[in-house]
N, C-alpha and C positions, 0 to 999 in steps of 0.2 A: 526506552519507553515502557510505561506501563498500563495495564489495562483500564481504561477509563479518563486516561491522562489527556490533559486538555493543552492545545501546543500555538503557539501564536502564526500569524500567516509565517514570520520570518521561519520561525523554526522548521515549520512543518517546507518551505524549501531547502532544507540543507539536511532534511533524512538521506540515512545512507544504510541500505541492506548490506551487511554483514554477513554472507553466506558462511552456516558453520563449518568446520575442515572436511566435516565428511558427507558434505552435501555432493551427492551424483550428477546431479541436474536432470532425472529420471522421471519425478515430477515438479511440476511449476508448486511455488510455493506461493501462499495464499495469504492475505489480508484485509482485512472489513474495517471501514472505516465511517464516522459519521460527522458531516461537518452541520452549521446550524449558523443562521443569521439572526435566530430571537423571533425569523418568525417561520422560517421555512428547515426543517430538515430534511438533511438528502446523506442515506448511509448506499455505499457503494460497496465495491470489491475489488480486488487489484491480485492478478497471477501476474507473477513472475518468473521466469524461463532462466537459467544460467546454463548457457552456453559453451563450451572452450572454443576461443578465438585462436588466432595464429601462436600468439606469445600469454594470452590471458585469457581469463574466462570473462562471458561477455554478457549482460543482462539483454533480454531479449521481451520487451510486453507481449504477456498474452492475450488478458482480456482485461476489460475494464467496463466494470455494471452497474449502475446506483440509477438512481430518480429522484425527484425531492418531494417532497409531502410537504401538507400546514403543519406547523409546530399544535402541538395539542396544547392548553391550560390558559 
């Protein structure tokens, strides 16, 4: 992905975080994001936690924030 990238319902179900190799899981790592129906926007935020599980490391939600507004114009 890139910044400002615009991604269809489908796509945006099949994101997959990629923890880089030398993530601790120390702190949750962050994301903002803005979805838009043409008449309403609502940008949010999304922390994520990685974990180590028994055999793997395990995503864990931390929080999750947004609201939606009128689209302006």
């Amino acid at each position: 992905m890139k910044l400002g990238q615009v991604l269809t319902a489908k796509q945006l179900e099949s994101l997959v975080f990629d923890a880089p190799a030398r993530y601790t899981g120390k702190k949750p790592v962050r994301f903002l994001y803005t979805v838009s129906d043409g008449q309403y926007v609502s940008t949010a935020s999304v922390d994520i936690t990685i974990v180590q599980g028994k055999n793997c490391l395990v995503s864990v939600p931390s929080s999750l924030k947004g609201g939606a507004k009128k689209a302006k114009g």
